[in-house]
C-alpha positions, 0 to 999 in steps of 0.5 A: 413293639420290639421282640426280644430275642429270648422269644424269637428263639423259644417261639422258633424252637418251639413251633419247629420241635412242633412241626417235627412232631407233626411231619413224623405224626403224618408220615407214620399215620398217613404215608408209612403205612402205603411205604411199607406196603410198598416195600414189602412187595418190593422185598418179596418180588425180589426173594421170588427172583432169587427163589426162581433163580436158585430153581432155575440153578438146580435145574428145576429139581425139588426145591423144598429146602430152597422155599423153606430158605426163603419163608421168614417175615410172614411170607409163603412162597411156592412153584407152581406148574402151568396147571396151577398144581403146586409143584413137588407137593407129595409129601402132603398128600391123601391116597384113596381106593376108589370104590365107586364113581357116582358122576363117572370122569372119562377114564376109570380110576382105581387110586386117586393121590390128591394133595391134602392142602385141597381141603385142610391145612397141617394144623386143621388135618393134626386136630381132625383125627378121622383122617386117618387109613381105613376110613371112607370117603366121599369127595368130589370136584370137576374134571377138565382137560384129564385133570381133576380139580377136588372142591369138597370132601367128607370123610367117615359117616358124621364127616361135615363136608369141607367148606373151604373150596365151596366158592370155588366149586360154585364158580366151577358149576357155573362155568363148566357145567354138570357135565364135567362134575365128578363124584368119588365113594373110597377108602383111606388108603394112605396119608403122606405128612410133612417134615417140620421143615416144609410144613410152614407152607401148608400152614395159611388156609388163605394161602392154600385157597389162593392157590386152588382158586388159582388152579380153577381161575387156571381151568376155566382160563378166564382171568387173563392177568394170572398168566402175567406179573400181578398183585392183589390184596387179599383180606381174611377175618380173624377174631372179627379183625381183617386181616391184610395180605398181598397175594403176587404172581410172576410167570417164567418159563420152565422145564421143557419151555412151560409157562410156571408160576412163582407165586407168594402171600406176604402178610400187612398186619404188623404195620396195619396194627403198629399204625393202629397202636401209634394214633393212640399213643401220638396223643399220649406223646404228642402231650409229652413232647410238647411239655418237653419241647416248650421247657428245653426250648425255654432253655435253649433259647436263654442259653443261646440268648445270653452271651449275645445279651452280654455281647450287645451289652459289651459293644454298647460300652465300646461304642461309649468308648468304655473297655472296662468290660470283656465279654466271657467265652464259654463256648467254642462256636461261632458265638465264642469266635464272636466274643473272642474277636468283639474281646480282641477288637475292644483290646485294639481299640483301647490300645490305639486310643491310649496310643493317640491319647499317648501321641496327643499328651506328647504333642501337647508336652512337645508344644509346652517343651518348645514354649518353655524352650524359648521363655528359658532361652530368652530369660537366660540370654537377657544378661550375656546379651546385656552384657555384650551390648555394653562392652560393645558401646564402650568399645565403640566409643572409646570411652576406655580403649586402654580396656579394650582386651579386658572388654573382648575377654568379657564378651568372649566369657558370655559367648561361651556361656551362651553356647553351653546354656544353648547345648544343654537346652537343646539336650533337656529338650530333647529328653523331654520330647517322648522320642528319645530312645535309650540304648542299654549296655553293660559297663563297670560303673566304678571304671566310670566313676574313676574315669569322671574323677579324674576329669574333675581332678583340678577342679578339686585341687583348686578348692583342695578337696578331698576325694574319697572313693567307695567303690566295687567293680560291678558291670551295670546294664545302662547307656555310659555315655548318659550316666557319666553325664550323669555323673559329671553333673552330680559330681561337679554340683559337689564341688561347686557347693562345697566348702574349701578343704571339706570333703567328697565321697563318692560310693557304690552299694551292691542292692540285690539285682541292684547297685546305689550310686552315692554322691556325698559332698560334706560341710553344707545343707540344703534347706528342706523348701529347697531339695524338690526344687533343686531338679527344676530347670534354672533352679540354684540353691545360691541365687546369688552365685549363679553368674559366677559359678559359671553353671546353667542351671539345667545340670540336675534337669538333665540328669532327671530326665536321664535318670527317668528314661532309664527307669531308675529311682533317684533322690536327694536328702541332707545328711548329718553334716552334708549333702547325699545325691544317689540313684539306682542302676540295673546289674548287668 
């Protein structure tokens, strides 16, 4: 069963717009979210070089103007010291007047300066107003190593205990004991609050709980991947939706050769709910496109099809050798290359064909020219033959030797005859054989006309005939030698069928870019049945004078084919007491 190309191309368009759509749909749903995640981290390690680089080139002074630099995408980014603290954090910090320690540490405290992102972050500590100077408060933590580590706080008599480090302080419990548990009753003293610039960073509750669980893990020195480069996914529940974030840590080496930590958080939630947000919208556009996909591949294909219908149309009818039809070029691609060579080709081939036709109709006119040629030949040579082969006997038998000179002037006669009638054949075949060329010049026809007039002058006297010239002194653009052949013809036809004492007027007339040329001889009529046959070969208008006039017969033939090489329109009609030959010459 064949397959039209329409649907090929629709069923091919088709199916490829299709698997665009599912390639974007499964890179999207599937792979995009694991290459964001990825890019994400990539993008964040880079930023915490640069953080470090830019620390490392203020030679590890305060870098809050440098975090705030690189805090944008939904990224916190901090320093912290080889004890897990987050350097340079005074500006968020509680001062409290010990006033008892109910689980005393090693060393007596009088004031305790704590940063505040241990138990609330900026916005929980702006809506809690009991954090405030002169209030009591009840904290406690773990000491290990001379540093003391808050896990939990109340601050005022209904105070709730902070909640935000209770794992923490259970890990704490269990692994470093009760012994190193430390209680503290004070007062506020005083409260240190960030600029708007730097208080981004105590902003994520989850971030700052990483931080303190990283000062525990720090302490307790178990977790050996926090001392190298690491990554972990961290989750938060909000509004009962997971929230995703990637939690980074990369050591270097600080003031006085420490190990600090640069560490980071940078949140996944947008592309978790923009893949969310696409498989509910892939089926909404999946329906669209697919509409769209089937109709514009319907017309994609019909207008791709349509020139190469018309193309297998066209070659159909060449290959029956029919030129009658071009294909249309439209388009400037490699269909419209391909019309334009199949257009190309087709004129070739239609031009070689008229050519080879052209040559075959020239053979064929060249064969009918030779056979004509000798059935001319032989007819016209039967009498001067017959002639001649008389005289021949005569003399021969000296039936009449007193005539002899009179038999030998009659041979001579019909030699001479022969040889003309042989010139003028071989000139009207030559003309006939399609090979002839025609050189053009310009020349003065009535120079020419004078010229012919002349050489015709004693023929004239002889009859005594009147010659009257009408002529202009026009240059003409034509072969000379063959239009005073033709001239010569034309004139002496006049004189030959014109009465004695009549006359001829031979005249030109100036015809836009044209020039008539007339022959007119008084005194006689050609009969109309004759004038379309008197340009035939061996065609007299007097059959009974053809052997004395002394003409062949092929003197209008030759001027015909003379006339039509050169393109130029002749005729031939009685006038009102004779005969008018005329024909047109180009101006020069």
């Amino acid at each position: 069963m064949k397959i039209g190309i329409v649907l090929k191309l629709f069923s091919f368009t088709t199916g490829l717009c299709m698997l665009i759509i599912a390639t974007i749909f499964i890179g999207q749903t599937v792979f995009f979210k694991k290459y964001y995640e990825n890019q994400k981290v990539a993008n964040t390690k880079e930023r915490m070089v640069a953080l470090q680089k830019k620390y490392e080139e203020a030679k590890f002074s305060n870098v809050s103007n440098l975090k705030q630099e690189f805090y944008r995408d939904a990224t916190w980014m901090t320093i912290l010291d080889d004890r897990g603290r987050m350097l340079y954090s005074d500006d968020f910090t509680l001062e409290v007047q010990v006033n008892k320690q109910l689980n005393p540490m090693k060393k007596e405290t009088q004031v305790l300066h704590l940063p505040l992102y241990y138990f609330f972050t900026i916005d929980e500590i702006k809506k809690d107003e009991s954090v405030k100077v002169g209030n009591e408060i009840r904290l406690g933590g773990f000491e290990k190593d001379d540093t003391f580590i808050p896990t939990w706080v109340v601050i005022g008599d209904e105070g709730q205990r902070s909640k935000r480090n209770e794992q923490l302080d259970n890990k704490l419990r269990r692994e470093l004991g009760n012994q190193s548990q430390a209680t503290f009753l004070g007062t506020i003293k005083h409260v240190e609050f960030p600029t708007m610039s730097s208080s981004y960073i105590y902003a994520n509750s989850l971030f700052l709980e990483r931080i303190v669980s990283f000062q525990g893990a720090m302490a307790m020195k178990k977790p050996p991947r926090m001392y190298t480069e690491s990554t972990e996914l961290v989750e938060e529940n909000v509004d009962g939706e997971g929230v995703r974030y990637k939690f980074l840590t990369q050591p270097f080496k600080g003031p006085e050769g420490k190990t600090y930590y640069m560490v980071a958080m940078t949140s996944l939630q947008p592309v978790s709910e923009a893949v969310q947000m696409l498989e509910g919208y892939y089926i909404y556009l999946i329906i669209l496109v697919l509409l769209l996909t089937m109709l514009l591949s319907f017309y994609y294909s019909k207008r791709i099809a349509r020139p190469l219908l018309q193309i297998n149309k066209t070659t159909q009818k060449i290959a029956r050798l029919d030129f009658s039809e071009m294909v249309t070029v439209h388009s400037k691609d490699e269909i419209g290359d391909l019309s334009k060579n199949i257009n190309e080709l087709s004129s070739k081939l239609q031009s070689y064909i008229e050519k080879l036709q052209d040559d075959i109709e020239r053979e064929k006119q060249l064969e009918e020219t030779r056979k004509e040629f000798i059935a001319s030949v032989s007819h016209e040579l039967k009498t001067p033959l017959s002639i001649m082969k008389s005289c021949v006997s005569i003399l021969k038998d000296g039936v009449a030797a007193h005539k002899s000179d009179h038999y030998f002037n009659a041979m001579e006669k019909e030699v001479d005859k022969m040889d003309m009638l042989i010139v003028d054949m071989l000139e009207l075949a030559k003309f006939e054989s399609g090979t002839y060329k025609i050189e053009l010049e310009p020349f003065y026809i009535d120079e020419v006309i004078e010229q012919v007039c002349d050489q015709l002058s004693w023929e004239m006297d002889k009859k005594q005939l009147q010659l009257d010239r009408e002529l202009d002194h026009v240059q003409v653009m034509s072969n000379q030698n063959r239009i005073e052949q033709v001239l010569t013809n034309f004139i002496t036809n006049a004189i030959r069928y014109t009465p004695e004492r009549e006359r001829i007027i031979v005249s030109i007339i100036e015809e836009n870019e044209q020039v008539k040329v007339c022959v007119e001889n008084k005194g006689t009529h050609i009969s109309q049945s004759q004038l379309d046959k008197i340009w035939d070969r061996f065609y007299r208008v007097d059959a009974a004078r053809k052997r004395s006039t002394g003409g062949t017969g092929l003197g209008l033939a030759i001027s015909k084919k003379i006339l039509e090489l050169h393109g130029s329109s002749y005729s031939v009609h009685n006038t009102e007491d004779g005969v008018l030959f005329y024909f047109y010459l180009k101006k020069a």
